[in-house]
C-alpha positions in Angstrom: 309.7 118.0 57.1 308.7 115.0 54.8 309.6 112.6 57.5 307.1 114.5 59.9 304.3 114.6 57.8 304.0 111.1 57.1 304.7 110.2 61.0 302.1 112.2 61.5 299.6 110.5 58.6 300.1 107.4 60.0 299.7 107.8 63.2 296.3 109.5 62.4 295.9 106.3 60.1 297.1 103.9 63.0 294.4 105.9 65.2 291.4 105.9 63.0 292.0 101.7 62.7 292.1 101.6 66.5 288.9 103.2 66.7 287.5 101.0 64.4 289.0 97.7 65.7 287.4 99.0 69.2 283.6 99.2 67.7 283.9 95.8 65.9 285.0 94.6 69.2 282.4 96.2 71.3 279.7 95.2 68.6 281.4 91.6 69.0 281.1 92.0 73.1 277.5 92.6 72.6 276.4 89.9 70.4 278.5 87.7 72.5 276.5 88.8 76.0 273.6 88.7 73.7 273.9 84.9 72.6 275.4 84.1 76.3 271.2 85.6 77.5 269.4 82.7 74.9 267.5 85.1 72.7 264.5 84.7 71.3 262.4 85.9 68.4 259.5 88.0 69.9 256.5 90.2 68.0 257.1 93.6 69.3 254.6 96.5 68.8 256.0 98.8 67.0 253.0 102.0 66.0 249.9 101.7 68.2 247.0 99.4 67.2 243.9 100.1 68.6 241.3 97.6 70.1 239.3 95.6 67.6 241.7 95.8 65.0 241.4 92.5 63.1 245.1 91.0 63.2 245.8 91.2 59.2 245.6 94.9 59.3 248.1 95.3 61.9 251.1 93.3 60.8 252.6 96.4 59.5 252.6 98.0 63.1 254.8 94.6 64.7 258.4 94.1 64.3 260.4 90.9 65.5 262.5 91.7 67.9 265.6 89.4 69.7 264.9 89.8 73.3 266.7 88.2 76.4 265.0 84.9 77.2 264.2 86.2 80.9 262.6 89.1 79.6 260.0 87.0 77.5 256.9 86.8 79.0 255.0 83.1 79.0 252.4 84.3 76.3 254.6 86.3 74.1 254.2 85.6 70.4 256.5 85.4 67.9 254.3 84.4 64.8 251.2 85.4 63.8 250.5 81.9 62.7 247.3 80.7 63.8 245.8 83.7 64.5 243.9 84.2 61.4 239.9 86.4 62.0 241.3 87.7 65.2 241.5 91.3 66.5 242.9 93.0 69.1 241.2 92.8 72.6 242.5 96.3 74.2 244.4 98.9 72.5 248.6 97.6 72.3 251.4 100.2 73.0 254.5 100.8 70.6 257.4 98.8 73.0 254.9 95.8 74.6 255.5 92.4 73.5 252.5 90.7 72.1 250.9 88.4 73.9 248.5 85.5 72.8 245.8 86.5 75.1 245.4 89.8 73.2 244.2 88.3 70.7 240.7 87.3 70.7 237.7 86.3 68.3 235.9 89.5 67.6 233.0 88.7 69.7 234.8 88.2 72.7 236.4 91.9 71.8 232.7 93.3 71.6 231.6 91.4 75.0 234.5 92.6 76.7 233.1 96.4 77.3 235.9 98.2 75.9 234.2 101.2 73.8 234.5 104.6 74.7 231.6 106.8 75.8 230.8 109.7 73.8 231.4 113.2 75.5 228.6 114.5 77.3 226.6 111.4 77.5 225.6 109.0 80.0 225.2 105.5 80.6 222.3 103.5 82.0 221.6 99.9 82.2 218.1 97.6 82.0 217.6 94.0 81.9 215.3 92.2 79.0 214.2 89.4 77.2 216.4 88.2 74.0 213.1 88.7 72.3 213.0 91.7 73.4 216.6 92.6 72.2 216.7 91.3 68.4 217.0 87.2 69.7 219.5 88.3 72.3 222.5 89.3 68.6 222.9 92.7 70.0 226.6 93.2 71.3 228.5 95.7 72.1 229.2 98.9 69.9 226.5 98.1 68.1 223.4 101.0 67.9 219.9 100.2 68.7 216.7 101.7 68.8 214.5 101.6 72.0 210.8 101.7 71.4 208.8 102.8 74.7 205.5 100.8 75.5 202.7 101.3 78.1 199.9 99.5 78.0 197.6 102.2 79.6 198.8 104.6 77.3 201.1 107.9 77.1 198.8 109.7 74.3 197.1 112.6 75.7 194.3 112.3 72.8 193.2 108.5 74.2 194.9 107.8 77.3 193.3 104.2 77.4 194.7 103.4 74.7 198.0 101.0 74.9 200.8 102.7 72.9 204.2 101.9 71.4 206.6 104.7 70.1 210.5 104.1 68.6 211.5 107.0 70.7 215.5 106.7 70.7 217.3 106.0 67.8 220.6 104.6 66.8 222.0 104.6 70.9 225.4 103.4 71.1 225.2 99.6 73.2 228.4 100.5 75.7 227.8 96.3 77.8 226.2 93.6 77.3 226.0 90.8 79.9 224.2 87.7 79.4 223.4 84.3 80.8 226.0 81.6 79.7 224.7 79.7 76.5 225.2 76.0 75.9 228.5 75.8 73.0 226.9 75.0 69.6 228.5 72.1 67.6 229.5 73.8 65.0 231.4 77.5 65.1 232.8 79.9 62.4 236.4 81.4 63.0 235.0 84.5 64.7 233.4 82.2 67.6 230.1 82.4 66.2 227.4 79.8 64.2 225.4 81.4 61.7 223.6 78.4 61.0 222.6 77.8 64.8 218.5 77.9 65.4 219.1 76.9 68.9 216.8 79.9 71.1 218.9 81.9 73.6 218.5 81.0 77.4 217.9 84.1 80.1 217.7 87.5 80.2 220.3 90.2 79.1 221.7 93.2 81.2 222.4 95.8 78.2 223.7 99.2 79.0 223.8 102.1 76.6 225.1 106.0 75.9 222.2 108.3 76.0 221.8 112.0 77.4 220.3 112.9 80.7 216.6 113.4 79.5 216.6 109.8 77.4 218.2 108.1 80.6 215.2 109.2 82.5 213.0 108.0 79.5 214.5 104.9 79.9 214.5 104.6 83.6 210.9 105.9 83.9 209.4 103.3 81.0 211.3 100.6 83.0 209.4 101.1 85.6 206.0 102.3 84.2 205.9 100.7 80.8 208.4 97.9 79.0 211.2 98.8 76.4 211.8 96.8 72.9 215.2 97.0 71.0 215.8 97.1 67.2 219.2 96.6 65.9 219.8 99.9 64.1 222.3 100.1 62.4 223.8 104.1 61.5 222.4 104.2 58.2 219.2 102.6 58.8 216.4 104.9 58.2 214.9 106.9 60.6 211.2 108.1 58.7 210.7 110.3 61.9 208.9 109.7 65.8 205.3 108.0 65.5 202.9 106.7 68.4 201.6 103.7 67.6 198.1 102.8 69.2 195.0 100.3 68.1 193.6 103.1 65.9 196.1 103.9 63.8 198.7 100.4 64.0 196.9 99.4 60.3 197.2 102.9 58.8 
């Protein structure tokens, strides 16, 4: 009886070291096919990272991952070195590898168009001046306010009288398109030159996210009147709509 227990104990012991010589080996097999592939170190995404997120805030969302070298793509980073005042150009997915043209200096992130238009409004586009458009430093996702001006009037009381009323506040800038500027000598980290006086060349093509009835204000002063821009930002103060005419300007 004695004999038949322990032939059985070690067979279940000789079994239970089998199985476990067979996963080392098979763990073996697959860091041997692994190193046979040339692997490399690649920056994985690991939790989604949305667009315009500045690069030091979304470490925690990348892992380093050991990937086949025919499956790394030309671009793929695997440091972040170098990419300091960077953000993300479009939003990354959890699995991509990240690639060094994702990352761009925040304004070419804000030229590039990618924000998302509030429900239920519109967009509609209109060419200006830069002085017309804060020296031409409005980009996108930044909120402006768009003053309507006719020089034969649009007050009832005095309708020869040129007026000028900040009629749509804090709009959402959705594109911006301008003329290609000549590079500056000097340039921060973030692509642009605080310092630089140098005046801006050509108009700019701006669209914004207004409702139905401001998009027809817009269209209709395009045509009839001008438009002037502010840069507004969201808590800039709004001391309520005013028509400003000759009479009243100094008031």
């Amino acid at each position: 009886m004695k004999s038949r227990l322990l032939a059985g104990t070690a067979a279940v012991a000789l079994a239970l070291v089998g199985a476990i010589l067979i996963i080392f080996y098979a763990n073996g097999a697959d860091q041997r096919a692994l190193a046979s592939t040339e692997p490399r170190d690649v920056l994985v995404v690991k939790e989604a990272v949305p667009a315009g997120t500045p690069v030091n805030d979304m470490a925690a969302s990348l892992v380093i991952e050991k990937v086949p070298a025919a499956g790394v793509s030309d671009t793929a980073l695997s440091t972040l070195d170098g990419k300091a005042g960077t953000v993300a150009a479009v939003d990354l997915v959890p699995g991509e590898q990240l690639l060094a043209e994702r990352l761009v200096a925040p304004e070419e992130a804000k030229e590039s168009g990618a924000v998302e238009v509030p429900a239920g409004l519109q967009e509609v586009s209109f060419q200006l001046e830069p002085q017309r458009v804060a020296g031409g430093r409005i980009n996108v996702g930044d909120h402006v306010g768009i003053a309507l001006n006719f020089e034969n009037g649009a007050y009832k009381a005095k309708a020869e009288d040129a007026t000028t009323q900040l009629t749509l506040r804090k709009v959402l800038v959705t594109a911006v398109q301008r003329a290609p500027q000549a590079a500056s000598a000097e340039t921060s980290e973030d692509g642009t030159n605080p310092q630089d006086t140098t005046l801006p060349e050509g108009s700019l093509m701006l669209t914004v996210a207004v409702t139905d009835v401001d998009a027809a204000k817009i269209i209709f002063t395009s045509i009839n009147g001008s438009l002037w821009l502010t840069k507004e930002p969201l808590d800039a103060e709004d001391n309520g709509p005013r028509v400003e005419r000759k009479e009243v300007v100094y008031k």
